[in-house]
Structure formats: structure tokens, C-alpha cells
N, C-alpha and C positions, 0 to 999 in steps of 0.2 A: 103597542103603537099602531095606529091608522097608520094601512097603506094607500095613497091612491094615486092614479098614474095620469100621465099628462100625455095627451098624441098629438101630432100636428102635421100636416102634410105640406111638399108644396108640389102644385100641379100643374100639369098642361090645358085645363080645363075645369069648369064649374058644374059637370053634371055627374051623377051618381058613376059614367063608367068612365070620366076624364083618367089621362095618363097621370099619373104619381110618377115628379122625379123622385122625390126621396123622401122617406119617413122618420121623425124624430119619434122619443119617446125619455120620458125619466118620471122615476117614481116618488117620492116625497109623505112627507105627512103634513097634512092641512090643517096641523095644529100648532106647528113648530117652524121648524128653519129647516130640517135636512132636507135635501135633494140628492139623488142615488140611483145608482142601476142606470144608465145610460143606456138609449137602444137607435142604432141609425142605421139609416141603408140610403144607397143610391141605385134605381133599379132601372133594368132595362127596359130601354125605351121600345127599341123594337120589339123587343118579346112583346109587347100589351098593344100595340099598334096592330102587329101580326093575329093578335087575338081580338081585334075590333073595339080597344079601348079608342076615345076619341081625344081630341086633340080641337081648342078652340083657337079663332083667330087673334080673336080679341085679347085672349092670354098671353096670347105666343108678343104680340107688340108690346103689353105691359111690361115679360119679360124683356126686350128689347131696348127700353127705358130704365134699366137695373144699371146700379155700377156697375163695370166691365169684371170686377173682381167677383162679386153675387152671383155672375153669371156663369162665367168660370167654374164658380164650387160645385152650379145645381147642375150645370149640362157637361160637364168634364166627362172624358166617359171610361176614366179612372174606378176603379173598383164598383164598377156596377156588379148585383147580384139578382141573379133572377127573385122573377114574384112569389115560387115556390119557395123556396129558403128563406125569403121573408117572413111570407105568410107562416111557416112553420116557426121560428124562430119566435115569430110577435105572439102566439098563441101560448108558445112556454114564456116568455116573458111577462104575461098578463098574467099567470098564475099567481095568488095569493091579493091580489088589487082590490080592496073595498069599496071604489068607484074608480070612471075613466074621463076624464075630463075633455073635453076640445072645446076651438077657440070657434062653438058653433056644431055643437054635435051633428047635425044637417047636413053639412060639408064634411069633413072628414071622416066621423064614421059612417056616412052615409058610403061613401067612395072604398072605403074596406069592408063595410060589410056588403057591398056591388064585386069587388074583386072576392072577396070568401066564396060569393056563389057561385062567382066564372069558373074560379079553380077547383068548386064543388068539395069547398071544404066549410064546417059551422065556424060559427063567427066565435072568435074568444073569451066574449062580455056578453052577459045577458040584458036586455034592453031597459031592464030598469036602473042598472048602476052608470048609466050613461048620463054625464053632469056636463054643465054650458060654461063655462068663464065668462063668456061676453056677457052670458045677463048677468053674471055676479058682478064685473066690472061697472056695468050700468047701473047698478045700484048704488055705487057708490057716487058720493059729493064729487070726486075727481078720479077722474078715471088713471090707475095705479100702473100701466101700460105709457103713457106721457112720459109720468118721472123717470123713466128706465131708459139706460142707455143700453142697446144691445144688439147682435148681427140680425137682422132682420132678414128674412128670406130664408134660411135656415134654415130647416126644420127642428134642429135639435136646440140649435141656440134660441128658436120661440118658444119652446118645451119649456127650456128652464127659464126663463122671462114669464113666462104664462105662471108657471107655477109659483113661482115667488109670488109675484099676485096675487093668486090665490092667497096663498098663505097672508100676505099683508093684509089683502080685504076681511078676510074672518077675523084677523085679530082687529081692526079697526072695528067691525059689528059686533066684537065682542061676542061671537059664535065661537063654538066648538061643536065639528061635525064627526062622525064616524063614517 
């Protein structure tokens, strides 16, 4: 079976060093229906601030505009985990992955592979198995993200949204990827 993994962040900010509240991830085969392996974190804020991660304004009022519950889940500060145990933990987790998907490789792995270097650790995916959903969704007649009802703002709940997708749009193109 193809493995490939799905990442998603959600942030304090839109540039490569923006605060990450929390990271999703689930692995799947993009030729099928499983989804699997679950991986989340909610991390702390201050430790990446304290390390000159940045923080936008314009974000922070987006967030502001969320349901009161969205907002809740991403800034609680409930089981937050430092950026080291993440970063470690997401690097055994990417083990055995045939590609890594995000909604926007620019954005999300761009902001972990920016934390990899602060923390002065290599990044877990080599830059070629780095794959886009958004243009795959773009390709399509209808965009497969519409028909889906699902927690938005999440990072793990867009994980497994994104990756169904995936999975829906390849069968639709009548692809099968490795």
C-alpha cells in the first residue's frame, strides 16, 4: 500500500517564522479510503515567541472572528507541548511516508521546515515528496473541500478533510499515484 501523509497547521501568522498553535497530521493511501495514524499537538506559544517566532496582527483579528468554541480548542492552553517533542515526535511519525501533502506546501511546510532550523534540527521529508492539494483541488470541476462538512480551524480535523479529498479527486481523475 501507498503511504502518504497529510499536514496542516493553524497559526499565529503567515510567514515562514509565524507561531504554530497546533499541528495536525494523518496518513492515508491516495488510492483508497483509509485514513490512519493520527498526529496533533498544541504548542506553546510562549516558548516560540520567547524564540522570536512572530505573531501577525491581521491573524490574531481573523482569529477573533472564529466561533467562540474554534477559539477555545486552538488557544486553550490545555495540554500544550513544547516545539521540541513535537519536532521529535513529527520526524518518527513521517517515517515510511511516500509523499507529504499540505493545503499549500509554501505555507505549512515552509513554517516547519523555518522551526527545523531554529531548533537546529533536519527537516523529516526531503523536498521532493512535498505535494500541494490546493492545485490538486483546483483542477478539479468542483472543488471536493465545498461538499465537506467538517471542524474547520483544526488542524487535525483539516488533515482528515484534506485528505479524503485527495483521495476523492484521484479517483475522480482516474489517477492512481505512488
Amino acid at each position: 500500500m501507498t503511504i502518504h501523509a497529510m499536514i496542516d497547521l493553524e497559526t499565529l501568522g503567515t510567514r515562514p517564522d509565524g507561531v504554530i498553535l497546533n499541528i495536525g497530521g494523518v496518513k492515508f493511501d491516495p488510492n483508497g479510503d483509509r485514513i490512519f495514524d493520527d498526529f496533533y499537538y498544541k504548542l506553546d506559544v510562549d516558548e516560540q515567541t520567547e524564540r522570536g517566532r512572530s505573531i501577525d496582527p491581521e491573524k490574531m483579528e481573523r482569529w477573533g472572528k472564529q466561533e467562540p468554541a474554534v477559539v477555545e480548542a486552538a488557544f486553550g492552553l490545555e495540554d500544550r507541548a513544547s516545539v521540541d517533542t513535537m519536532l521529535d515526535h513529527l520526524k518518527r511519525w513521517c517515517v515510511g511516508a511516500d509523499a507529504y501533502w499540505a493545503q499549500g506546501p509554501t505555507f505549512d511546510m515552509c513554517m516547519l521546515e523555518n522551526l527545523y532550523l531554529q531548533y537546529n534540527k533536519p527537516d523529516p521529508w526531503p523536498f521532493w515528496k512535498v505535494r500541494d492539494s490546493r492545485t490538486l483541488f483546483g483542477i478539479m470541476p468542483k472543488d471536493p473541500r465545498k461538499e465537506m462538512k467538517f471542524g474547520a480551524h483544526n488542524a487535525l480535523e483539516d488533515c482528515k478533510a484534506q485528505a479524503k479529498c485527495v483521495q476523492y479527486s484521484l479517483r475522480q481523475l482516474g489517477l492512481t499515484i505512488r
